[in-house]
Structures are given as C-alpha cells and as structure tokens.
C-alpha positions as CSV (number, residue, x, y, z in Angstrom):
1,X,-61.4,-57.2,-18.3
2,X,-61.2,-54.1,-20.6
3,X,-59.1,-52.3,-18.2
4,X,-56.2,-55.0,-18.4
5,X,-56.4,-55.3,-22.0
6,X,-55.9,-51.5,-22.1
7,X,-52.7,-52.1,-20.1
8,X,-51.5,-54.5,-22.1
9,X,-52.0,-52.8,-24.9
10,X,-50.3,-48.9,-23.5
11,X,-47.8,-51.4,-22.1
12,X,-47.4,-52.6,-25.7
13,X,-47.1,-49.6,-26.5
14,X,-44.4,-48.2,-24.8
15,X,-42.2,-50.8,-25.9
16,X,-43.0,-50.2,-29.9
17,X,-41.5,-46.5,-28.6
18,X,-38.7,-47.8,-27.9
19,X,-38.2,-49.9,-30.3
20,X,-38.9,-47.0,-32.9
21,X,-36.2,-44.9,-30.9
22,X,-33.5,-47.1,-30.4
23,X,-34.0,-48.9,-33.8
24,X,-30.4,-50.2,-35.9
25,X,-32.1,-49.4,-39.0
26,X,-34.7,-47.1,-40.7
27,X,-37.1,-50.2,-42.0
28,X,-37.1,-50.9,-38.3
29,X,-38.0,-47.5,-36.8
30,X,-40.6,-47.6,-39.7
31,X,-42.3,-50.9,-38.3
32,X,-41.8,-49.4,-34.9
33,X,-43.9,-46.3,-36.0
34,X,-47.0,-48.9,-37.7
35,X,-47.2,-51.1,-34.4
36,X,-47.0,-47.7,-32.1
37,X,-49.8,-46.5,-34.7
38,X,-52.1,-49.4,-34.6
39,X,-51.8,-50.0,-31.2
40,X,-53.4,-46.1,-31.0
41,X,-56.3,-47.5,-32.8
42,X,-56.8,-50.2,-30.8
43,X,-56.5,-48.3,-27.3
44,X,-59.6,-45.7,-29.4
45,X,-61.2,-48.9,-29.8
46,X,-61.0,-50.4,-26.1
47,X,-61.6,-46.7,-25.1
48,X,-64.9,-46.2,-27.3
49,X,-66.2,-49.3,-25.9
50,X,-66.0,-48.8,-22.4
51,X,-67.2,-45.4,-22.4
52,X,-70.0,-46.1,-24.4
53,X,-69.3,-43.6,-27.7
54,X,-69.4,-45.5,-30.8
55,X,-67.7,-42.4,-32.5
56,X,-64.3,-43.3,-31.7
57,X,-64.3,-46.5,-34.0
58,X,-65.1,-43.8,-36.6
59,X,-61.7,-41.7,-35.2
60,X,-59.6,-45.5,-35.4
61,X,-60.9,-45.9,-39.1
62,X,-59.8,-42.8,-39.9
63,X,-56.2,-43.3,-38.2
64,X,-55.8,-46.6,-39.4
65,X,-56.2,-45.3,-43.0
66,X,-54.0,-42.1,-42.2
67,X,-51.8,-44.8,-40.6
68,X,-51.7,-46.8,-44.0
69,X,-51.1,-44.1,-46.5
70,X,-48.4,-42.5,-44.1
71,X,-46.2,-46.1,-43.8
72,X,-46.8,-46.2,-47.6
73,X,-45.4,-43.1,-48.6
74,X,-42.5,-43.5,-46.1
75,X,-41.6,-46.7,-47.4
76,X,-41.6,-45.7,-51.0
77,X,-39.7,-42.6,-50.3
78,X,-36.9,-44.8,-48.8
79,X,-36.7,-47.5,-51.0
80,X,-33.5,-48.1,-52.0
81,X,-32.9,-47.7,-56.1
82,X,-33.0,-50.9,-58.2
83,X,-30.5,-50.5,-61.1
C-alpha cells in the first residue's frame, strides 16, 4: 500500500514540475514550486516509514519549514506595489 502511495505521490510530482515550468504567470510557478516542495516532504515521509528510520520526519520538518520561509520571501519580494 505504501509503495502505490509513493507513486502517486512522484507521479504528483512530476506534474507540479510541469506546472512550475510551463506556468503563464509567476504566482503560478511559485505555487508550482510549494506543491513540488511538499510533495518532497511527503515522499521523506512515506520513505522514513517504510524503511523504518524515524529521522527523516526530522529531515521533512526541517524542509517544510525551509519550504515555508522560502515561498514567503519569494512572495514578498514579488509583490506588486500598492500606491
């Protein structure tokens, strides 16, 4: 059962790449780049529990907070001016 939600999920994965290449706009790349991003954590996940090493939930934590601050800053660099 693990090994076909691992598919699923480096299937989803692939398709957030594209989506983050072939974008129209930047806010969509950007949201491209997130799901791409947590979609890593939760392959680290699904890895960490089949193999038995609790230490990758400790690697997704970190990535997902990485993952966070990064869409943040990106986001607020872009934002358009409001005047």
């Amino acid at each position: 059962m693990f090994t076909v939600a691992l598919i699923a999920v480096l299937i989803s994965l692939v398709l957030a790449m594209i989506r983050a290449i072939i974008g129209p706009t930047m806010f969509d790349r950007v949201l491209a780049v997130n799901s791409t991003a947590t979609l890593a954590v939760l392959s680290l996940a699904l890895i960490g529990f089949v193999a038995g090493r609790p230490e990758f939930l400790d690697i997704a934590i970190l990535y997902t907070l990485l993952n966070l601050i990064g869409t943040l800053a990106v986001l607020r660099y872009f934002h358009p001016n409001e005047n």
